[in-house]
PyMOL Python script that loads the backbone (N, CA, C, O; Angstrom):
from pymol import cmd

cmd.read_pdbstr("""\
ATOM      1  N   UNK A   1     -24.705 -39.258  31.557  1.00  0.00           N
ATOM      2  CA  UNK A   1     -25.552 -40.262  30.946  1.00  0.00           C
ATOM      3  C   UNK A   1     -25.131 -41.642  31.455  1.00  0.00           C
ATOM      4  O   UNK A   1     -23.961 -42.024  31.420  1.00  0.00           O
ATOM      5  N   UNK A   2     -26.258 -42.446  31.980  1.00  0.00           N
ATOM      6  CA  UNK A   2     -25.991 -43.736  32.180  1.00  0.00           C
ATOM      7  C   UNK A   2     -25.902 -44.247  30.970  1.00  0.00           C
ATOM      8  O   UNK A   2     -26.272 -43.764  29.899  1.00  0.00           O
ATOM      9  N   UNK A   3     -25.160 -45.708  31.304  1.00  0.00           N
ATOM     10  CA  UNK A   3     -24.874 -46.688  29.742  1.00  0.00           C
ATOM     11  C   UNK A   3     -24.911 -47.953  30.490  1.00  0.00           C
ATOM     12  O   UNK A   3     -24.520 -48.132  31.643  1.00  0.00           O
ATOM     13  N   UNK A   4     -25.519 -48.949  29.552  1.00  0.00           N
ATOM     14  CA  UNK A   4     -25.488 -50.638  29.462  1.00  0.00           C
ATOM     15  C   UNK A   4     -25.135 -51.293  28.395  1.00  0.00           C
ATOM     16  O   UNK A   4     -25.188 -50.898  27.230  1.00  0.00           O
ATOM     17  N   UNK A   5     -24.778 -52.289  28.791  1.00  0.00           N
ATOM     18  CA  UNK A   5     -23.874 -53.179  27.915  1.00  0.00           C
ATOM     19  C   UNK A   5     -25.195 -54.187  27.072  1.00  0.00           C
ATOM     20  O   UNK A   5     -26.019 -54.677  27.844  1.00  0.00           O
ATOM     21  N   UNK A   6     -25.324 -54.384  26.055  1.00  0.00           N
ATOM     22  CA  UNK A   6     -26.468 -55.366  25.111  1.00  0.00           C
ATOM     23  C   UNK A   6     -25.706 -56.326  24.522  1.00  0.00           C
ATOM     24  O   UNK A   6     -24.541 -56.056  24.229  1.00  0.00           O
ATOM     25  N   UNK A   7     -26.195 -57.476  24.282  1.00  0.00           N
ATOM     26  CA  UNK A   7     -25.640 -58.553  23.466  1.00  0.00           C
ATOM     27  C   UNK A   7     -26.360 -57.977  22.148  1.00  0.00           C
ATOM     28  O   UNK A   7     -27.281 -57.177  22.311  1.00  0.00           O
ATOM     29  N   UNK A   8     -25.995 -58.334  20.911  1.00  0.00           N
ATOM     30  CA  UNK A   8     -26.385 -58.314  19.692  1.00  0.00           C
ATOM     31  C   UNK A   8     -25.851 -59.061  18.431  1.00  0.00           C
ATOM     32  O   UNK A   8     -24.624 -58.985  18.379  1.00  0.00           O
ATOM     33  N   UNK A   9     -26.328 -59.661  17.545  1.00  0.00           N
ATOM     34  CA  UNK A   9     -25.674 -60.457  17.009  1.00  0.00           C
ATOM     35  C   UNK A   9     -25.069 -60.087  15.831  1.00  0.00           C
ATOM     36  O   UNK A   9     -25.763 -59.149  15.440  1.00  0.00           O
ATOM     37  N   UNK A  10     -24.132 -60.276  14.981  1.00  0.00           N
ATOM     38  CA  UNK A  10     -22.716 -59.538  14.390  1.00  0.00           C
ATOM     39  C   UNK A  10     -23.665 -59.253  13.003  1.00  0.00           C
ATOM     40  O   UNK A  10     -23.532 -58.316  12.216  1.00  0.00           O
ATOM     41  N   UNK A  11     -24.568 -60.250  12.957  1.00  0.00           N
ATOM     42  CA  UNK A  11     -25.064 -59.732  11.461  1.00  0.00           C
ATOM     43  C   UNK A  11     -26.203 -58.523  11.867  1.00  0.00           C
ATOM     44  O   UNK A  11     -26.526 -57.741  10.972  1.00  0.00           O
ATOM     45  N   UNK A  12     -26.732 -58.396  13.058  1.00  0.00           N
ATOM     46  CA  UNK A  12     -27.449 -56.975  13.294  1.00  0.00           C
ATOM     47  C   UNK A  12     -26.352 -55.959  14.063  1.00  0.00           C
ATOM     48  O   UNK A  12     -26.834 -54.999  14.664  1.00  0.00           O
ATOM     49  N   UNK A  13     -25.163 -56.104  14.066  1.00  0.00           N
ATOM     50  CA  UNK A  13     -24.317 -54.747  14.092  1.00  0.00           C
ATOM     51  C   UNK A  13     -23.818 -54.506  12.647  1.00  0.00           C
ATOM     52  O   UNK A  13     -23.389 -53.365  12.475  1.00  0.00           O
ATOM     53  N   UNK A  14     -23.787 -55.129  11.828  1.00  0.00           N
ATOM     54  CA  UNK A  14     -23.540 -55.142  10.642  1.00  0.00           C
ATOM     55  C   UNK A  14     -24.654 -54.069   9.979  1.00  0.00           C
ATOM     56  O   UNK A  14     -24.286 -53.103   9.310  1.00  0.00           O
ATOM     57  N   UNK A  15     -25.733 -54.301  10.191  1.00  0.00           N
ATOM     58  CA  UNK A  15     -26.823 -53.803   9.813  1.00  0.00           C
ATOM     59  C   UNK A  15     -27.103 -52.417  10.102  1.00  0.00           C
ATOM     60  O   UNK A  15     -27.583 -51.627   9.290  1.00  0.00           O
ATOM     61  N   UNK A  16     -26.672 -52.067  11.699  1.00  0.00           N
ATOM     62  CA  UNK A  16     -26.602 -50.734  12.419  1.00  0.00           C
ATOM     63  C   UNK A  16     -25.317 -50.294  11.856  1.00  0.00           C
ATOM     64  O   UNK A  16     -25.545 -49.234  11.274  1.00  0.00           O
ATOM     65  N   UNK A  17     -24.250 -50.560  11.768  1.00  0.00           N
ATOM     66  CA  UNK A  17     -23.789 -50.084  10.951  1.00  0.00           C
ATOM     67  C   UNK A  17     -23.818 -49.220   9.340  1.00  0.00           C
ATOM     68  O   UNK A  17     -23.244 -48.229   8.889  1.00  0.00           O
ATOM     69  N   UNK A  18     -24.792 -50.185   8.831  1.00  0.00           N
ATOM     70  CA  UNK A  18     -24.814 -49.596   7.696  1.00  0.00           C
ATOM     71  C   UNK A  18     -26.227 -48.609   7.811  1.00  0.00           C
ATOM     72  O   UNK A  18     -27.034 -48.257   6.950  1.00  0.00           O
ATOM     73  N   UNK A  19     -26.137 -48.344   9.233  1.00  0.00           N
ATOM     74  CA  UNK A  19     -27.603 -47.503   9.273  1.00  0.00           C
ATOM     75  C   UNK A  19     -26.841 -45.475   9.592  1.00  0.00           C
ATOM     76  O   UNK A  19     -27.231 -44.309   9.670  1.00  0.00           O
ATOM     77  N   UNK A  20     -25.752 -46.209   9.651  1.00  0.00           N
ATOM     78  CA  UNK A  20     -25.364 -44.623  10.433  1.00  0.00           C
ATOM     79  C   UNK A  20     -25.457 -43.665   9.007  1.00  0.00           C
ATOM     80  O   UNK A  20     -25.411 -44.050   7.839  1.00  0.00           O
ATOM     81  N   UNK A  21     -25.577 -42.531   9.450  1.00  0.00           N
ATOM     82  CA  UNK A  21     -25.512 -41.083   8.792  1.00  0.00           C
ATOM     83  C   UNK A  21     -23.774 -40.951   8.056  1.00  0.00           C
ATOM     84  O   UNK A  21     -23.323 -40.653   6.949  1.00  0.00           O
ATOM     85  N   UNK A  22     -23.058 -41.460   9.713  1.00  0.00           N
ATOM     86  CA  UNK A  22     -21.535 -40.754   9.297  1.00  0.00           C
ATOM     87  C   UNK A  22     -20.482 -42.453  10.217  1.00  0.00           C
ATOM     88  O   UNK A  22     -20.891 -43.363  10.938  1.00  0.00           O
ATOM     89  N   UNK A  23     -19.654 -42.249   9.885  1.00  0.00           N
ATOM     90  CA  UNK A  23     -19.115 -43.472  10.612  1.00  0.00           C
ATOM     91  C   UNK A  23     -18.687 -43.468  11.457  1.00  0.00           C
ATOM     92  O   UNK A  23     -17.998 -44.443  11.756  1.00  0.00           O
ATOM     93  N   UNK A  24     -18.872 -42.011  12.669  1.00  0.00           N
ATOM     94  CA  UNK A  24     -18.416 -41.404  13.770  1.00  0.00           C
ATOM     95  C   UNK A  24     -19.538 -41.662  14.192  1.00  0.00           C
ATOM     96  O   UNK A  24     -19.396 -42.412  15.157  1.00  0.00           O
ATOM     97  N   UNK A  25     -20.944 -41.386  13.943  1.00  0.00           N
ATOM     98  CA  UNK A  25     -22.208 -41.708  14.791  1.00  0.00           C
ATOM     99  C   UNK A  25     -21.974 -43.481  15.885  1.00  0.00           C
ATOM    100  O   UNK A  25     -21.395 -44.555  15.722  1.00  0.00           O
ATOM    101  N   UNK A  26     -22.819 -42.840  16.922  1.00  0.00           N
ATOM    102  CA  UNK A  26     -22.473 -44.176  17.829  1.00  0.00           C
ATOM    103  C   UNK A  26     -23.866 -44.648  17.410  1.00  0.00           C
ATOM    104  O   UNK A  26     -24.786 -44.061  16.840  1.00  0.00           O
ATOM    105  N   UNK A  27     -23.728 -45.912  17.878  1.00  0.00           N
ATOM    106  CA  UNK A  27     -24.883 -47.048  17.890  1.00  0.00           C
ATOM    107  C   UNK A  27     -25.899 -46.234  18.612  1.00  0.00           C
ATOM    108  O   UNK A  27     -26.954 -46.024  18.015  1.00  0.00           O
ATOM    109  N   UNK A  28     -25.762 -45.812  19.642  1.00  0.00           N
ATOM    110  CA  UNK A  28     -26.618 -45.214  20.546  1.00  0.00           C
ATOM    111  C   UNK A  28     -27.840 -44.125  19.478  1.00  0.00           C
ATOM    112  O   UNK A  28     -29.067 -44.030  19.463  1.00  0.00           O
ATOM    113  N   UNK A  29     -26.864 -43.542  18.794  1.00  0.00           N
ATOM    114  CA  UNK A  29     -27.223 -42.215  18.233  1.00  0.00           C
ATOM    115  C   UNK A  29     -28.242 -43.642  16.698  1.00  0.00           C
ATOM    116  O   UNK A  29     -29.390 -43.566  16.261  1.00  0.00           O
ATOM    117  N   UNK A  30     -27.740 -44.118  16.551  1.00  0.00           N
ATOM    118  CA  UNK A  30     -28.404 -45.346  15.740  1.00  0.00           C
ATOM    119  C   UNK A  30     -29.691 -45.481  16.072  1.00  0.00           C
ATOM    120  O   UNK A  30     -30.529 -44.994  15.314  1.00  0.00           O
ATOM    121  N   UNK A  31     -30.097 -46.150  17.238  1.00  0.00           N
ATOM    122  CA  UNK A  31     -30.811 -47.359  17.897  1.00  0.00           C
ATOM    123  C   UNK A  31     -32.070 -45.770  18.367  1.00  0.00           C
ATOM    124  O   UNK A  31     -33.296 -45.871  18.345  1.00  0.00           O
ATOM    125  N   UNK A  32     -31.391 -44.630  18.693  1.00  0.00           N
ATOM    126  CA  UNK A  32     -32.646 -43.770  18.799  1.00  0.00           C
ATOM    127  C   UNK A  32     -33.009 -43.095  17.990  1.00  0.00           C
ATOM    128  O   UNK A  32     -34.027 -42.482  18.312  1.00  0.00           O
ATOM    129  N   UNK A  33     -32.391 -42.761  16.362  1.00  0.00           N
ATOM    130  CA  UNK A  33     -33.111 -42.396  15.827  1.00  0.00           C
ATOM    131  C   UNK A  33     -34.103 -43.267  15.014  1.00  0.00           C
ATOM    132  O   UNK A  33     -34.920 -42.665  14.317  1.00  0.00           O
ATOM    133  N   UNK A  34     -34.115 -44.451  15.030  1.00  0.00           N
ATOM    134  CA  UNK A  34     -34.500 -45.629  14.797  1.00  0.00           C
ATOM    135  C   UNK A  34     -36.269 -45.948  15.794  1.00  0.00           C
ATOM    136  O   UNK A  34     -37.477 -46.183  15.765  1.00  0.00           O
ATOM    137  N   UNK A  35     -35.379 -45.761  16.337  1.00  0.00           N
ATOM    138  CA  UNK A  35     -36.695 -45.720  17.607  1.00  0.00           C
ATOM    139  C   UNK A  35     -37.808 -44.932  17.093  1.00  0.00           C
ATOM    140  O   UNK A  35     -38.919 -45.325  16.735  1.00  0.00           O
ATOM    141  N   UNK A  36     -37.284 -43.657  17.119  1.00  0.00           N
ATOM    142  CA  UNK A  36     -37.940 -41.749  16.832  1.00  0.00           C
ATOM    143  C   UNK A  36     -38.806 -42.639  15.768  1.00  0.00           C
ATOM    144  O   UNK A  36     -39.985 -42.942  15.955  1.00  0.00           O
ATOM    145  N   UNK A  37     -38.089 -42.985  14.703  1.00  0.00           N
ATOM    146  CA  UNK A  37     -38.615 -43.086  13.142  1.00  0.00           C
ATOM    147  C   UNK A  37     -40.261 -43.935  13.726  1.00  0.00           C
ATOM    148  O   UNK A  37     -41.421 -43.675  13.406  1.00  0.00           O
ATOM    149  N   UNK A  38     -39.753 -44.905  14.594  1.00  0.00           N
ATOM    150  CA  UNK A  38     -41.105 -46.422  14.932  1.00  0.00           C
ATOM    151  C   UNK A  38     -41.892 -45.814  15.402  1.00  0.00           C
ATOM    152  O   UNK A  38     -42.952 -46.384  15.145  1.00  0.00           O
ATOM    153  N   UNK A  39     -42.175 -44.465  16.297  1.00  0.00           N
ATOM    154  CA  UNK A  39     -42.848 -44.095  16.981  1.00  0.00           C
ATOM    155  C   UNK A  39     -43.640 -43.322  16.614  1.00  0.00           C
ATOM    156  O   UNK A  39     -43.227 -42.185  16.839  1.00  0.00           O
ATOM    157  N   UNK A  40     -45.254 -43.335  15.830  1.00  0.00           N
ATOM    158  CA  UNK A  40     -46.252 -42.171  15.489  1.00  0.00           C
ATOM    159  C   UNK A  40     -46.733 -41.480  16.600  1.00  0.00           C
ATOM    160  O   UNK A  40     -47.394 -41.802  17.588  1.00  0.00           O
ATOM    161  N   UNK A  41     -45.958 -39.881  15.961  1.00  0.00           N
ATOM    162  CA  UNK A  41     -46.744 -38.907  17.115  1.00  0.00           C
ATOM    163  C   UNK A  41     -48.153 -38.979  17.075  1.00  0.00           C
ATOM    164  O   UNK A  41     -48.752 -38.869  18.144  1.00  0.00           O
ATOM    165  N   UNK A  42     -48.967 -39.193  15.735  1.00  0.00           N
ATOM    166  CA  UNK A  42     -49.840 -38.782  15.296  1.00  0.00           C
ATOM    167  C   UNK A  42     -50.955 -39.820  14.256  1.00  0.00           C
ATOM    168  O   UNK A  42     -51.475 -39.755  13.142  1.00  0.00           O
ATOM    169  N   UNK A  43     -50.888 -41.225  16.001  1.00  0.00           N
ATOM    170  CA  UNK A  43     -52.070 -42.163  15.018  1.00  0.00           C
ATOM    171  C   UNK A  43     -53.666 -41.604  14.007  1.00  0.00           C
ATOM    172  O   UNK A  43     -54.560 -40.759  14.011  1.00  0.00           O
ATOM    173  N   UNK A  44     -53.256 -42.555  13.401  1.00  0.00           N
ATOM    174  CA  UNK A  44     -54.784 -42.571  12.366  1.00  0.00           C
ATOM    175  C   UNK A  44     -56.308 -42.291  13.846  1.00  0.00           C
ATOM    176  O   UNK A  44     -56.238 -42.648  15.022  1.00  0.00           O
ATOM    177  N   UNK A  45     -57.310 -41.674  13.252  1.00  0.00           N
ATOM    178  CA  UNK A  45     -58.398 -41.445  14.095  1.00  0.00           C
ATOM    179  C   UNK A  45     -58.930 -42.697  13.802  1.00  0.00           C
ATOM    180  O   UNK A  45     -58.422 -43.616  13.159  1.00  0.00           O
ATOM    181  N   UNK A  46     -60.206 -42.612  14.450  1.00  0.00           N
ATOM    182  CA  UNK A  46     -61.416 -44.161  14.171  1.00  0.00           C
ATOM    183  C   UNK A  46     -61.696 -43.663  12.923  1.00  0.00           C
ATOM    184  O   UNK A  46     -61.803 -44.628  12.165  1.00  0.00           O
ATOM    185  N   UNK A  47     -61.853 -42.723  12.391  1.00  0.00           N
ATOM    186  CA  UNK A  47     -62.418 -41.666  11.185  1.00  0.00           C
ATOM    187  C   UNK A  47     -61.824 -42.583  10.124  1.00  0.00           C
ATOM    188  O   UNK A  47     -62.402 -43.546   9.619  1.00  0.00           O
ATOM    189  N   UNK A  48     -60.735 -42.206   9.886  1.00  0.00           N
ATOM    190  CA  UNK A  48     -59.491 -42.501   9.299  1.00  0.00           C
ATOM    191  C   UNK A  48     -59.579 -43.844   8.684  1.00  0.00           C
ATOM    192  O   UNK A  48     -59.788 -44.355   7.584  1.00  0.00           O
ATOM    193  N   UNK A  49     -59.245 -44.274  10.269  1.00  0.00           N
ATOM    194  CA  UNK A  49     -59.703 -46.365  10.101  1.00  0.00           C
ATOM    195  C   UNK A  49     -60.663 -46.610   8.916  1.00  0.00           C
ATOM    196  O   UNK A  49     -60.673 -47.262   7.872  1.00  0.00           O
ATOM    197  N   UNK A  50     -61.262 -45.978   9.426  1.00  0.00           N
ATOM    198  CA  UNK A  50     -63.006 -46.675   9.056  1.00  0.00           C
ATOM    199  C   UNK A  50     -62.692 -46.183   7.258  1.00  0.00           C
ATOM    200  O   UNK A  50     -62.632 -47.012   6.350  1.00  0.00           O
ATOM    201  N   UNK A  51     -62.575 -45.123   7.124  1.00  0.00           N
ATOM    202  CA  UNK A  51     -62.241 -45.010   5.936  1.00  0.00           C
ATOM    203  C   UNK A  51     -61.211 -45.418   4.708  1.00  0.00           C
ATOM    204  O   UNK A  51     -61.420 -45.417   3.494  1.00  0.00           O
ATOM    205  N   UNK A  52     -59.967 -45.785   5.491  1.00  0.00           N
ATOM    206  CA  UNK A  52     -59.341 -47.281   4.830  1.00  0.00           C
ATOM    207  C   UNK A  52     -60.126 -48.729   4.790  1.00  0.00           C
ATOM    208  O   UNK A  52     -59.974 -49.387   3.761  1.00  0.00           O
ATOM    209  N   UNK A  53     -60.908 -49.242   5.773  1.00  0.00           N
ATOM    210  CA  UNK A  53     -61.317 -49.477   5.819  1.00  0.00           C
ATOM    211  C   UNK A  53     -62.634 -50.137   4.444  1.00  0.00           C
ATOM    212  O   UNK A  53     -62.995 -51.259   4.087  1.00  0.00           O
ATOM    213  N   UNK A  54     -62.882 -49.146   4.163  1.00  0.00           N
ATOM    214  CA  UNK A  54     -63.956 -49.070   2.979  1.00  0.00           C
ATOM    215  C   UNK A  54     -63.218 -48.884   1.868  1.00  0.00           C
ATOM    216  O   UNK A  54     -63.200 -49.528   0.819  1.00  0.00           O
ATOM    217  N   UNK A  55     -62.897 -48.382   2.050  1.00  0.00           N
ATOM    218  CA  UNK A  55     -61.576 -48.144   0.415  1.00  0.00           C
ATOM    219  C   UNK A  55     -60.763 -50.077   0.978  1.00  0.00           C
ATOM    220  O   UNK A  55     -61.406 -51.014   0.506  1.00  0.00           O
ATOM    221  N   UNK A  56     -60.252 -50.241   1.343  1.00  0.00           N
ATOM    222  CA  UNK A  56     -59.963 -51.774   1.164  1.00  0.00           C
ATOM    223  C   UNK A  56     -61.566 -52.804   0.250  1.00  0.00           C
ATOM    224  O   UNK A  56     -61.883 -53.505  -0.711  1.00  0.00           O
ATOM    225  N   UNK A  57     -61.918 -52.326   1.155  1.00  0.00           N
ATOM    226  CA  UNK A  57     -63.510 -53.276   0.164  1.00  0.00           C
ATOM    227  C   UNK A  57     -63.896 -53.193  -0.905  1.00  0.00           C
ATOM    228  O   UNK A  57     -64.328 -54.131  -1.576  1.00  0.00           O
ATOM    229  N   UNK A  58     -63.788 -51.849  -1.299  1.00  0.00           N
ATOM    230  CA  UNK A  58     -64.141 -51.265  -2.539  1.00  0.00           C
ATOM    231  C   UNK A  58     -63.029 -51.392  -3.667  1.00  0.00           C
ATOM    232  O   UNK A  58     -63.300 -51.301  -4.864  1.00  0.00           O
ATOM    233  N   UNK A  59     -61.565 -51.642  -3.097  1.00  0.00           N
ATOM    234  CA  UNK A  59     -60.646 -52.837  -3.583  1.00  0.00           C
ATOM    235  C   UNK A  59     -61.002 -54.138  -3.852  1.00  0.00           C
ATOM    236  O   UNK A  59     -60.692 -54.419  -5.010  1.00  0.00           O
ATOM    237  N   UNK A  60     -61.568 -55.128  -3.216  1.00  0.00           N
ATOM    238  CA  UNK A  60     -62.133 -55.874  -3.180  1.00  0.00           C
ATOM    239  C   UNK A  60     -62.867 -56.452  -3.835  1.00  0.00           C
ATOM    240  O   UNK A  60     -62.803 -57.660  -4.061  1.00  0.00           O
ATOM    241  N   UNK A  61     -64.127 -55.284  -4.474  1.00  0.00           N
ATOM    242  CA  UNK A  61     -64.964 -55.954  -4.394  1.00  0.00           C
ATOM    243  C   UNK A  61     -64.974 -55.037  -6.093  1.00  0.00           C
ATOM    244  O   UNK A  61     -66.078 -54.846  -6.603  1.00  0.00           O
ATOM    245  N   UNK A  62     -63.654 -54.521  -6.861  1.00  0.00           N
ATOM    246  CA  UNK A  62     -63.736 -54.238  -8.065  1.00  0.00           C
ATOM    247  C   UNK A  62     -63.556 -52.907  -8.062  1.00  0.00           C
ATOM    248  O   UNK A  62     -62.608 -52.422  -8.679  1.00  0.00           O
ATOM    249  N   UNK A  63     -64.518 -52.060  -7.304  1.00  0.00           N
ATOM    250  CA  UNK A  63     -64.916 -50.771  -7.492  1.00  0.00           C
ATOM    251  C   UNK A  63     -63.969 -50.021  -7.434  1.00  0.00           C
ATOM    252  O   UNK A  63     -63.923 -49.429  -6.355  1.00  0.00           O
ATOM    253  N   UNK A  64     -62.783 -49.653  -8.466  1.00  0.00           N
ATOM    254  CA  UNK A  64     -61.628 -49.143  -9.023  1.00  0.00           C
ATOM    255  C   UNK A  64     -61.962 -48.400 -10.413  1.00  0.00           C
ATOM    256  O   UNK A  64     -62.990 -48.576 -11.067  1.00  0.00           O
ATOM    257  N   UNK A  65     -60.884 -47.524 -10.746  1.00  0.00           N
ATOM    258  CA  UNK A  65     -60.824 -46.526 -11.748  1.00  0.00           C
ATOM    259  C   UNK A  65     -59.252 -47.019 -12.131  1.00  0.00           C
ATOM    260  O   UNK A  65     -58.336 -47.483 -11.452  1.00  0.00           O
ATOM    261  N   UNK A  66     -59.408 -46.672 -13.612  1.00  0.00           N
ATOM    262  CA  UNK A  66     -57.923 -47.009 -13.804  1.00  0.00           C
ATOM    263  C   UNK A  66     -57.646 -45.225 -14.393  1.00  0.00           C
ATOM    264  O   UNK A  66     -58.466 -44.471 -14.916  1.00  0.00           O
ATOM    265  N   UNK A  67     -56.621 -45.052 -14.157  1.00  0.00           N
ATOM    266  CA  UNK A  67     -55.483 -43.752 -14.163  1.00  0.00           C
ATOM    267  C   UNK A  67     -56.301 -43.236 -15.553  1.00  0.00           C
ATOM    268  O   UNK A  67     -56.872 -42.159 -15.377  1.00  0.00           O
ATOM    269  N   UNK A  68     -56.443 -43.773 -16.799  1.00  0.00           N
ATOM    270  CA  UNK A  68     -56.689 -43.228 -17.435  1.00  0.00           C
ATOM    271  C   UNK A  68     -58.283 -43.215 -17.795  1.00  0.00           C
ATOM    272  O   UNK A  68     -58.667 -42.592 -18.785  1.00  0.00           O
ATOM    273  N   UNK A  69     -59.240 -43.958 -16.916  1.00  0.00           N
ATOM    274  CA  UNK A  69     -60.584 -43.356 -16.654  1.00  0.00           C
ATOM    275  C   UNK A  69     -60.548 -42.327 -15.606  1.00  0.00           C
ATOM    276  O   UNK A  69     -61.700 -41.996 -15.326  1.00  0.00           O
ATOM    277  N   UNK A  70     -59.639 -41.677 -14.901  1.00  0.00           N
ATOM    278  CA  UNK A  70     -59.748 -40.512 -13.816  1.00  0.00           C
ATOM    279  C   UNK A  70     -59.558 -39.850 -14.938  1.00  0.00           C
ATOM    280  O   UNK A  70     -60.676 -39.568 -15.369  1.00  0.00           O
ATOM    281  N   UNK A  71     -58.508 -39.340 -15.835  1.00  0.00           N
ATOM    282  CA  UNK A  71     -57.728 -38.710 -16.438  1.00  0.00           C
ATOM    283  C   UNK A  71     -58.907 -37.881 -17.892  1.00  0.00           C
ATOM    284  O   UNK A  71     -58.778 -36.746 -18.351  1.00  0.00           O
ATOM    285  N   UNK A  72     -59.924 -38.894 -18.275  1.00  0.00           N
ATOM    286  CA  UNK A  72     -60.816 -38.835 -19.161  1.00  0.00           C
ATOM    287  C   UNK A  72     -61.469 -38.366 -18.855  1.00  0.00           C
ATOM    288  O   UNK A  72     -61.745 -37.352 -19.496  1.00  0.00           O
ATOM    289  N   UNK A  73     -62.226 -38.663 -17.706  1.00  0.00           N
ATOM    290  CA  UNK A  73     -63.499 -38.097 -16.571  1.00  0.00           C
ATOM    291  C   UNK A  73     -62.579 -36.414 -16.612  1.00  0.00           C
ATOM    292  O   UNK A  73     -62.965 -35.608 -17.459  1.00  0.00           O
ATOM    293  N   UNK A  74     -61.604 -36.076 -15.828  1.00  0.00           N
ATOM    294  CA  UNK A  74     -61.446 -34.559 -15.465  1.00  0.00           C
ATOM    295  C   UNK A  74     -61.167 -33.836 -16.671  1.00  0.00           C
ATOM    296  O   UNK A  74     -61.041 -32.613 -16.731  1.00  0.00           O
ATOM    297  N   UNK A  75     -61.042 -34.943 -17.996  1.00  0.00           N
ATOM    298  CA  UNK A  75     -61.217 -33.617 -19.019  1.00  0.00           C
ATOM    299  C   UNK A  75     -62.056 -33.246 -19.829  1.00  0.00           C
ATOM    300  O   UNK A  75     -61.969 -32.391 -20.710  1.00  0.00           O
ATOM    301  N   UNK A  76     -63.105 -34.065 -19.455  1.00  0.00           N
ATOM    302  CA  UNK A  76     -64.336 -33.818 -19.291  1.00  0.00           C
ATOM    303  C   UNK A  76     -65.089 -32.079 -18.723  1.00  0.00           C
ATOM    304  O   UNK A  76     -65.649 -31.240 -19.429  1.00  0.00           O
ATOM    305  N   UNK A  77     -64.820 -32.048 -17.297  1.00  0.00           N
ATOM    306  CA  UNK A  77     -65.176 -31.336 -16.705  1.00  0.00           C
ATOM    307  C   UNK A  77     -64.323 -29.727 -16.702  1.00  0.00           C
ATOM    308  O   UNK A  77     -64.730 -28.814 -15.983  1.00  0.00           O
TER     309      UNK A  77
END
""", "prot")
cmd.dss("prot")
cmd.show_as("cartoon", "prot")
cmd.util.cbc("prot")
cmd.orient("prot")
């Protein structure tokens, strides 16, 4: 395995530090599972979008249920 040297500043090794699993884990083993975590295998579709999307508006614009009008409604049915 190749390796390079990074500048970083003491209060973000501080931080990677307190990111490890075990206190034997290297930075390395840090900084990529870190990475792994940032990276979606599996973006949202246009589908998806569009449908947050509308549910944001419908936030917006009132059109909400509160917990205990869902809760009334299904015992209803």
């Amino acid at each position: 395995m190749t390796s390079t040297t990074i500048k970083i500043d003491v209060e973000l090794k501080g931080r990677l530090n307190a990111l490890k699993v075990h206190p034997r884990e290297s930075y390395n083993e840090v900084i990529e599972r870190l990475v792994d975590m940032a990276i979606d295998e599996e973006p949202l579709s246009e589908e998806t979008i569009r449908q947050i999307e509308r549910s944001l508006e419908d936030l917006r614009a009132g059109r909400v249920y509160t917990l205990e009008e869902v809760m009334a409604e299904l015992k209803e049915e």
